[in-house]
N, CA, C and O atoms as a printed pandas DataFrame, in Angstrom:
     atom_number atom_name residue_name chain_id  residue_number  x_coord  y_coord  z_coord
0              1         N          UNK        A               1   -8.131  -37.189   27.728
1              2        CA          UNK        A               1   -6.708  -37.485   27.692
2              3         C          UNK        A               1   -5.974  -36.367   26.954
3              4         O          UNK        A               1   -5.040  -35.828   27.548
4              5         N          UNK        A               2   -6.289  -35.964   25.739
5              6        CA          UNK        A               2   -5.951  -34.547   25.021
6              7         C          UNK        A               2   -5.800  -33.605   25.579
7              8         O          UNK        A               2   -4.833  -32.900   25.290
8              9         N          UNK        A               3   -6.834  -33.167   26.753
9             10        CA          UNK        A               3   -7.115  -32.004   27.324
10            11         C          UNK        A               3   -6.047  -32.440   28.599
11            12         O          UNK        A               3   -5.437  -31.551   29.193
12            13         N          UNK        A               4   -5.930  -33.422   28.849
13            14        CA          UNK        A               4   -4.806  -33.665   30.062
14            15         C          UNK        A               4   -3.490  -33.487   30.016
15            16         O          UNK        A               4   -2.729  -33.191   30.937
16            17         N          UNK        A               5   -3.238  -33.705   28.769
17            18        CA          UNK        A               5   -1.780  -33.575   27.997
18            19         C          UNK        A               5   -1.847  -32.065   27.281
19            20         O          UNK        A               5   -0.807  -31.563   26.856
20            21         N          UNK        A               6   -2.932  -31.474   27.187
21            22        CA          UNK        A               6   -2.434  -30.136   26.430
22            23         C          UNK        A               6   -2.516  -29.831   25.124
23            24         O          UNK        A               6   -2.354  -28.682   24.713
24            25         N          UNK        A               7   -2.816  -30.998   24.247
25            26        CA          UNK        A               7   -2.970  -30.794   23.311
26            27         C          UNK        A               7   -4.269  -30.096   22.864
27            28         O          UNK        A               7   -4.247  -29.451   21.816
28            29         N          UNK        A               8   -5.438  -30.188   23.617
29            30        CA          UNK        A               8   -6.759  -29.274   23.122
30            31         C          UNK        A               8   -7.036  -28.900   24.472
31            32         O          UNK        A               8   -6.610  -29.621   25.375
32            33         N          UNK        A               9   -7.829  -27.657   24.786
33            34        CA          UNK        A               9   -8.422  -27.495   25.902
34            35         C          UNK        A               9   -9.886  -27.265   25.621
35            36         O          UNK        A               9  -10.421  -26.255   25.165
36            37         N          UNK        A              10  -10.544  -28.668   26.069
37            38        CA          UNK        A              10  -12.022  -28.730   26.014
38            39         C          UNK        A              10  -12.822  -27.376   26.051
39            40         O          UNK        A              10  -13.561  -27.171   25.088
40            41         N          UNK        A              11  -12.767  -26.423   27.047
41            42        CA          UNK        A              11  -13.998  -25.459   26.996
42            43         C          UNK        A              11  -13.570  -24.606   26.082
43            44         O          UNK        A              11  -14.455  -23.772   25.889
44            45         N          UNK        A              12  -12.672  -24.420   25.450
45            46        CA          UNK        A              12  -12.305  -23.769   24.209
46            47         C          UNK        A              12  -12.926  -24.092   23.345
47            48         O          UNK        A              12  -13.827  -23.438   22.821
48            49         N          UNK        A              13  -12.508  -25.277   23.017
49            50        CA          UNK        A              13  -13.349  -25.566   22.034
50            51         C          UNK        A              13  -14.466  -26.272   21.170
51            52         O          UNK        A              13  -14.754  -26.507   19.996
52            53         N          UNK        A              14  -15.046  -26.523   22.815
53            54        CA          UNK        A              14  -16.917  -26.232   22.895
54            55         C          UNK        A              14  -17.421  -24.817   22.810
55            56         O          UNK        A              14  -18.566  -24.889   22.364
56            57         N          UNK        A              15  -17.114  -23.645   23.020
57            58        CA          UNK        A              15  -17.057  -22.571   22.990
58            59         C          UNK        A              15  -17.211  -21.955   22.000
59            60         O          UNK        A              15  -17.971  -21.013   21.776
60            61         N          UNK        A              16  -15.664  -23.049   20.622
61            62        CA          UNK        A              16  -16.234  -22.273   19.323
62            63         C          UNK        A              16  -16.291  -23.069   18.544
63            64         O          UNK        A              16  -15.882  -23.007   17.384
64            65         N          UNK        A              17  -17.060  -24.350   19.337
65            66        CA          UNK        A              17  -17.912  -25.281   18.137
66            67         C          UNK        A              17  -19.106  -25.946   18.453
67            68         O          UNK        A              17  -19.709  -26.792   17.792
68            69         N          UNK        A              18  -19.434  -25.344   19.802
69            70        CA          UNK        A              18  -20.968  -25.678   20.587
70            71         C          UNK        A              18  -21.943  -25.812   19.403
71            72         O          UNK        A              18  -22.462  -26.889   19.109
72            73         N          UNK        A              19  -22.172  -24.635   18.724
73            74        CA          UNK        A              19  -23.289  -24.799   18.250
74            75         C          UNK        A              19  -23.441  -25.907   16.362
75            76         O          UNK        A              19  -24.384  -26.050   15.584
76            77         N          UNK        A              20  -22.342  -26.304   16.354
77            78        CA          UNK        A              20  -22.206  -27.133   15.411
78            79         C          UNK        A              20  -22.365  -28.755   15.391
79            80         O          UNK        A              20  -22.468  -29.599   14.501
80            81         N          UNK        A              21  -22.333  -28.768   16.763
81            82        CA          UNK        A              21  -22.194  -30.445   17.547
82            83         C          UNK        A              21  -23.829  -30.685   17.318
83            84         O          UNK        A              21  -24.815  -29.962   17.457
84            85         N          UNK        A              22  -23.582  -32.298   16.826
85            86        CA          UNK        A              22  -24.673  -33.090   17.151
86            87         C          UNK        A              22  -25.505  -33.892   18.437
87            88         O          UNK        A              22  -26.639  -34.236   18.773
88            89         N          UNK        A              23  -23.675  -33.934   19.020
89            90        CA          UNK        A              23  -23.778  -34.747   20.244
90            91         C          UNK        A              23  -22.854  -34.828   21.373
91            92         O          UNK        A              23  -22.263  -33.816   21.749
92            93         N          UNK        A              24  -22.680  -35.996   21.957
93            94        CA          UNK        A              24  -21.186  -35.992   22.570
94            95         C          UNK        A              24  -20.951  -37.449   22.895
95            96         O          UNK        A              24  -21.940  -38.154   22.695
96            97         N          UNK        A              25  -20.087  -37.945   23.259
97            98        CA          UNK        A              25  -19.607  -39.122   23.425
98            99         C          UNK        A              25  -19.516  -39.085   24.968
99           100         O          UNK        A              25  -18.988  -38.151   25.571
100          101         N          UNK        A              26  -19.903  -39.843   25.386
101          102        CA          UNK        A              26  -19.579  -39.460   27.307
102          103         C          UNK        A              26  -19.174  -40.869   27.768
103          104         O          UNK        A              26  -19.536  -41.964   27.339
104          105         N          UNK        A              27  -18.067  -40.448   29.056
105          106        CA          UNK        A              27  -17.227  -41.224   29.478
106          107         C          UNK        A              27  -16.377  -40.390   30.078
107          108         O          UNK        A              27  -16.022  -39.265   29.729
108          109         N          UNK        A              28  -15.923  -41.361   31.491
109          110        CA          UNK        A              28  -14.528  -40.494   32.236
110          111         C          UNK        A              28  -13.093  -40.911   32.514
111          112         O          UNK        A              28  -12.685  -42.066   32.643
112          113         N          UNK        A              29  -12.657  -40.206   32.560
113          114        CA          UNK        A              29  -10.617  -40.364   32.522
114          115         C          UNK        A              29  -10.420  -40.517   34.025
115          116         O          UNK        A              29  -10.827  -39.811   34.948
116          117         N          UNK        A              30   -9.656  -41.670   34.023
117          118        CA          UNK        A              30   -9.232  -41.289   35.914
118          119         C          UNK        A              30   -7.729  -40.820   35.394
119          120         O          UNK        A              30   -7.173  -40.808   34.295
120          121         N          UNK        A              31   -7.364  -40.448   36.705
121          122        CA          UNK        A              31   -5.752  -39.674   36.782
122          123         C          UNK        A              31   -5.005  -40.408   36.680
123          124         O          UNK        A              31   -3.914  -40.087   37.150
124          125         N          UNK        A              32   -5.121  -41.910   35.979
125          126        CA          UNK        A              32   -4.047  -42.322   35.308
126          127         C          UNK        A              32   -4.296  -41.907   33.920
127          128         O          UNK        A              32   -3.667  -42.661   33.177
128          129         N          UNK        A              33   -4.645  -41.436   33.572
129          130        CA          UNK        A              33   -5.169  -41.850   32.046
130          131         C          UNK        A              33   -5.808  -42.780   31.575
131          132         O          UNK        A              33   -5.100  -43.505   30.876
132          133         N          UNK        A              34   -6.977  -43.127   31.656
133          134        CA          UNK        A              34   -7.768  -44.180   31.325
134          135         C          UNK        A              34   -9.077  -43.505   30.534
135          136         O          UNK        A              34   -9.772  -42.607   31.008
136          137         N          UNK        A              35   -9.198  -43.912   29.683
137          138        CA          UNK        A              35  -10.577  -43.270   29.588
138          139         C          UNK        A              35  -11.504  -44.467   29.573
139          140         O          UNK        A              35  -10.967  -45.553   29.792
140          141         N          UNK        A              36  -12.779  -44.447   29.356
141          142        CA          UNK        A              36  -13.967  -44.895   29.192
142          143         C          UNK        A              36  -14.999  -45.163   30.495
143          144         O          UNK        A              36  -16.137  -45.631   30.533
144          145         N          UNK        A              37  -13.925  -44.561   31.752
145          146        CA          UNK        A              37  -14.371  -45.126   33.127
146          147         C          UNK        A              37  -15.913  -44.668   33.596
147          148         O          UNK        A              37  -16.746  -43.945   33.048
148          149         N          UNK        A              38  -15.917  -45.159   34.429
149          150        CA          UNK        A              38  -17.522  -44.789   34.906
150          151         C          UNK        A              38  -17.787  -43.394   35.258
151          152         O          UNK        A              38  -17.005  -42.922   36.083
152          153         N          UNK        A              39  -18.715  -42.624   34.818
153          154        CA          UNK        A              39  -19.236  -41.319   34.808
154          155         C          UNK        A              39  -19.459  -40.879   35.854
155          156         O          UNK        A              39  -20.038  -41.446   36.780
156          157         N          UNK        A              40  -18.876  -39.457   35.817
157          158        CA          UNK        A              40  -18.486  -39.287   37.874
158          159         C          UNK        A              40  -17.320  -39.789   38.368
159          160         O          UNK        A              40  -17.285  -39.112   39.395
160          161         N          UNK        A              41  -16.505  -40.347   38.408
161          162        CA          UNK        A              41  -15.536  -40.833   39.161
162          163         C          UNK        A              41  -13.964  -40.095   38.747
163          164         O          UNK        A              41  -12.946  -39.930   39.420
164          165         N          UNK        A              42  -14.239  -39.826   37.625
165          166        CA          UNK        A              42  -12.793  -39.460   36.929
166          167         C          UNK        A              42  -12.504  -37.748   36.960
167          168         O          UNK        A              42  -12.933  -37.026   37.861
168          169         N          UNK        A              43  -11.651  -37.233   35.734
169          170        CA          UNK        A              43  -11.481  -35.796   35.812
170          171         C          UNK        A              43  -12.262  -34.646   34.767
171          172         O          UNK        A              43  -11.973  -33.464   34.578
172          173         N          UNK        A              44  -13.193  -35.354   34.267
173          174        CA          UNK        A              44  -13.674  -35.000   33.354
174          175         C          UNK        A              44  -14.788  -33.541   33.847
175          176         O          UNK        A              44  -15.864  -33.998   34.233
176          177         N          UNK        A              45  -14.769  -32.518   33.889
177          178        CA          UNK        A              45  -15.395  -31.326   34.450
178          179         C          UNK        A              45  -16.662  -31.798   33.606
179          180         O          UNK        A              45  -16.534  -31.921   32.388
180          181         N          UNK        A              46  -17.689  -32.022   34.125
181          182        CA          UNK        A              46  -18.800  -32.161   33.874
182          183         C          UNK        A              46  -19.868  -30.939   34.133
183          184         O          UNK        A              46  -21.062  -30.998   33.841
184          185         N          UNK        A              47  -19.278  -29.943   34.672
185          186        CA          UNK        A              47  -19.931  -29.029   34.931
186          187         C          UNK        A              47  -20.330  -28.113   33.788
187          188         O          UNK        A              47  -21.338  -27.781   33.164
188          189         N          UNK        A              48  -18.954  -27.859   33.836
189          190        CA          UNK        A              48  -18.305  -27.107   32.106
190          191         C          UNK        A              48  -19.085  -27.915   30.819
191          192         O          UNK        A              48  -19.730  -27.493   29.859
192          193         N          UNK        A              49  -18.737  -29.177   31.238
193          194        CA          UNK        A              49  -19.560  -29.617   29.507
194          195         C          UNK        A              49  -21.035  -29.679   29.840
195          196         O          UNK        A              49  -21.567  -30.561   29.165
196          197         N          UNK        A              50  -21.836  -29.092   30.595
197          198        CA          UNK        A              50  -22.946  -29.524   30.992
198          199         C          UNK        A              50  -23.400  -28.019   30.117
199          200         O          UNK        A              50  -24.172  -28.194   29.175
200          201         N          UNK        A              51  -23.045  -26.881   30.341
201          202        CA          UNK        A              51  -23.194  -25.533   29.806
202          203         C          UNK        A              51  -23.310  -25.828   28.470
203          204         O          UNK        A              51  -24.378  -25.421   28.012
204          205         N          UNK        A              52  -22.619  -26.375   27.693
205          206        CA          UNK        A              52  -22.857  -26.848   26.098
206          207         C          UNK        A              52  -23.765  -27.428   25.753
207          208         O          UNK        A              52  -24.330  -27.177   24.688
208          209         N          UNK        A              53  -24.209  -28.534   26.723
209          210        CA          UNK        A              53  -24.928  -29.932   25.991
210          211         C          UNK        A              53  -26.638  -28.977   26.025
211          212         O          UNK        A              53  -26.854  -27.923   26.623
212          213         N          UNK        A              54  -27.389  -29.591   25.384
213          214        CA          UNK        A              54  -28.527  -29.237   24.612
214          215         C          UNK        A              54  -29.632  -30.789   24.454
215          216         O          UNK        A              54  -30.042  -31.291   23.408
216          217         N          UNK        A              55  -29.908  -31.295   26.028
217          218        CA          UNK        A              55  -30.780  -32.107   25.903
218          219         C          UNK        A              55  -31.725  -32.338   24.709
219          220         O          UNK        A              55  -31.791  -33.488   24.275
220          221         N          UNK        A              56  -32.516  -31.305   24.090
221          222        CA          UNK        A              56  -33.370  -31.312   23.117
222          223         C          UNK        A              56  -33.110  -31.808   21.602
223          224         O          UNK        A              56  -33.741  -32.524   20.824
224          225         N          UNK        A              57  -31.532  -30.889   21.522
225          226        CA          UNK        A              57  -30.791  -31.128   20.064
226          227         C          UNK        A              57  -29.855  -32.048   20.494
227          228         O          UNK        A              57  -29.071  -31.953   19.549
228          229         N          UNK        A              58  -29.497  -32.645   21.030
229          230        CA          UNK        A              58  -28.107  -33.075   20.969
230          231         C          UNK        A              58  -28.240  -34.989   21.418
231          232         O          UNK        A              58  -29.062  -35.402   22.236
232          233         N          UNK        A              59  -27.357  -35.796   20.754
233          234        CA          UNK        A              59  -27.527  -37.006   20.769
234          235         C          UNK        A              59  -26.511  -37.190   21.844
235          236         O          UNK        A              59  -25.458  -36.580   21.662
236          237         N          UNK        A              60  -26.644  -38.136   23.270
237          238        CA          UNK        A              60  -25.660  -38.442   24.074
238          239         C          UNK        A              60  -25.485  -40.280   24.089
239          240         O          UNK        A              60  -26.396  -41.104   24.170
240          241         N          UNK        A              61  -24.066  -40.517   23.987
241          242        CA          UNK        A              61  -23.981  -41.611   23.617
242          243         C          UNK        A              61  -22.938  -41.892   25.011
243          244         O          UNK        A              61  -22.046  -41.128   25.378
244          245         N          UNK        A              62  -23.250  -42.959   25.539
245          246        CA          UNK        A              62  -22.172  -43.359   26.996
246          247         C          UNK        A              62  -21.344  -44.490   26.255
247          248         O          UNK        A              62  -21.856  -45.460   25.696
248          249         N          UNK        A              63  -20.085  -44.240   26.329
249          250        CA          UNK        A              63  -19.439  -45.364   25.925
250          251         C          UNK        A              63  -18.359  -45.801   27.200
251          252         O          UNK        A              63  -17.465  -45.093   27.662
252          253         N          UNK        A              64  -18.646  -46.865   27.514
253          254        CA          UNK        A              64  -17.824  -46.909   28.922
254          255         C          UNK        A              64  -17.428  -48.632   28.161
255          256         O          UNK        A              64  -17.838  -49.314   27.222
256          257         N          UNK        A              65  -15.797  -48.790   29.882
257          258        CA          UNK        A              65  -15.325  -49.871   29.131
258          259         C          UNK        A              65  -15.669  -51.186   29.536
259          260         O          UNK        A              65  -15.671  -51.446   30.739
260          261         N          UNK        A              66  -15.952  -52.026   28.719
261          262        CA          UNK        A              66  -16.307  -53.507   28.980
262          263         C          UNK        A              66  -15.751  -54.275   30.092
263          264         O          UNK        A              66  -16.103  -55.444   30.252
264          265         N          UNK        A              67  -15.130  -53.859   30.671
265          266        CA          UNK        A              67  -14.332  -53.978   31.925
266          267         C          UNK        A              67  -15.345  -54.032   33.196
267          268         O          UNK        A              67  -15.552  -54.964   33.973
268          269         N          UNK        A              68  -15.923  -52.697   33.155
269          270        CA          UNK        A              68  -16.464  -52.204   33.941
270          271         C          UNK        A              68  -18.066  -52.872   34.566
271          272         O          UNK        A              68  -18.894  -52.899   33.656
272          273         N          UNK        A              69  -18.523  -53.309   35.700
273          274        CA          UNK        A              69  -19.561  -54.186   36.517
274          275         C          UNK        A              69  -20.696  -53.373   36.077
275          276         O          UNK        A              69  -20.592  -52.177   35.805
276          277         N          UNK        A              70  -22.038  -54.205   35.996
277          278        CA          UNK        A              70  -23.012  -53.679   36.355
278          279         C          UNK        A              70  -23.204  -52.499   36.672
279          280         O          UNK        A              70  -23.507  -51.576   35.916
280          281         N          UNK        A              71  -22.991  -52.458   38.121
281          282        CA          UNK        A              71  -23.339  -51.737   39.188
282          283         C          UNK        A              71  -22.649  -49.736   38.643
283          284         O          UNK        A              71  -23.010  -48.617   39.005
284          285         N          UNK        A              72  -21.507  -50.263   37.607
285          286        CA          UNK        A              72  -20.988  -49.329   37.617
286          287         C          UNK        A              72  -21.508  -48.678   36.292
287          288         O          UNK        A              72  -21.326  -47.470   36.136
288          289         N          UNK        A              73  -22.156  -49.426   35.315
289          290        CA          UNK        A              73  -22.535  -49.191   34.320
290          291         C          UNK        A              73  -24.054  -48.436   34.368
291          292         O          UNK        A              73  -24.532  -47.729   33.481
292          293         N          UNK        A              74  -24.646  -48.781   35.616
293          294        CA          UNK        A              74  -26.400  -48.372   36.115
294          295         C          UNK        A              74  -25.615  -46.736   36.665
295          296         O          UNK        A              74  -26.245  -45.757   36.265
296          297         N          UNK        A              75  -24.459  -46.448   37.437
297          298        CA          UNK        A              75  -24.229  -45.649   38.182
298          299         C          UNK        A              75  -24.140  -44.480   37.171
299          300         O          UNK        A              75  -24.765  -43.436   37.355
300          301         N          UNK        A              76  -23.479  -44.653   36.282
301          302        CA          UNK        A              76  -23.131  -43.934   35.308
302          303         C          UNK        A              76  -24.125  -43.506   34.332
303          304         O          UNK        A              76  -24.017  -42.459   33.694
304          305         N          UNK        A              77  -25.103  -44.333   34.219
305          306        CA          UNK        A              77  -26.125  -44.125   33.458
306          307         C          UNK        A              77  -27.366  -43.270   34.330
307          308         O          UNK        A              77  -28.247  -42.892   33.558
308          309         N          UNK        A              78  -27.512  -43.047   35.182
309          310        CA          UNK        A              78  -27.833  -42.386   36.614
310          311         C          UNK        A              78  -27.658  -41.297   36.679
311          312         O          UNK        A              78  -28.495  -40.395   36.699
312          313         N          UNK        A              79  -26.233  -41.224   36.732
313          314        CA          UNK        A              79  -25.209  -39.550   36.837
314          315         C          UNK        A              79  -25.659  -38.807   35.854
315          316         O          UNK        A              79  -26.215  -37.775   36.227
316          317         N          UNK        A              80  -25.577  -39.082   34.113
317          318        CA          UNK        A              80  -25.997  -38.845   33.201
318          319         C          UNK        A              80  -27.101  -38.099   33.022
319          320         O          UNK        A              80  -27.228  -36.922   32.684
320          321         N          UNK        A              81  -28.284  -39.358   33.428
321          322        CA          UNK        A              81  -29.769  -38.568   33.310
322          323         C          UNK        A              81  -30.096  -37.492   34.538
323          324         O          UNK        A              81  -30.909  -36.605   34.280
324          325         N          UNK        A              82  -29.558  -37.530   35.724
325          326        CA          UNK        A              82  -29.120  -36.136   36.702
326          327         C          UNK        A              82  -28.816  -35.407   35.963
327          328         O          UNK        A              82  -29.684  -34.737   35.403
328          329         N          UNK        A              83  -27.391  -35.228   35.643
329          330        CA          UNK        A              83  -26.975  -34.028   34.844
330          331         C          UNK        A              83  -27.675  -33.619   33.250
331          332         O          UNK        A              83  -27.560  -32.657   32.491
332          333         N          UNK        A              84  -28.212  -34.519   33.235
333          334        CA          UNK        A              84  -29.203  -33.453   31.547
334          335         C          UNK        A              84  -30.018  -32.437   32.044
335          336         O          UNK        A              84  -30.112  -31.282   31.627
336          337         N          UNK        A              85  -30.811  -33.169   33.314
337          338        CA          UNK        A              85  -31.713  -32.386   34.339
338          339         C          UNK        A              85  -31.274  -30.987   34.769
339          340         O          UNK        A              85  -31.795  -29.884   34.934
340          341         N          UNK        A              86  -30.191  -31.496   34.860
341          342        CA          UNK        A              86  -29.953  -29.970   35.881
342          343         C          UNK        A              86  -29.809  -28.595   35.401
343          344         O          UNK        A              86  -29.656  -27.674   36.203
């Protein structure tokens, strides 16, 4: 939502605080502004934060919203363990 509005621009500043992070909080924004939505679906460049993250060192925590089904909560948790992989 920050990075949507302008106030921070994410690969900045993973860039010059990558190597200080423990972890990350994961979850996606749809183009209303929502955050916590199911992983994959929203605007969140996952590509870009994928270059930072550090399967070995780094703690990943999914926080998605209570709202959200099953089906969408397995999907997301799915997407996730893909992308550590890759």
């Amino acid at each position: 939502i920050k990075h949507g509005e302008g106030v921070i621009d994410h690969e900045q500043f993973l860039e010059k605080n990558h190597e200080r992070l423990l972890g990350f909080h994961l979850h996606d924004v749809s183009a209303e502004g929502k955050d916590h939505q199911p992983i994959g679906t929203g605007l969140v460049d996952w590509n870009m934060l994928r270059r930072f993250a550090r399967p070995a060192d780094h703690t990943f925590v999914i926080e998605l919203s209570p709202k959200l089904d099953k089906q969408q909560v397995l999907e997301s948790k799915a997407f996730i363990e893909k992308w550590l992989k890759e």
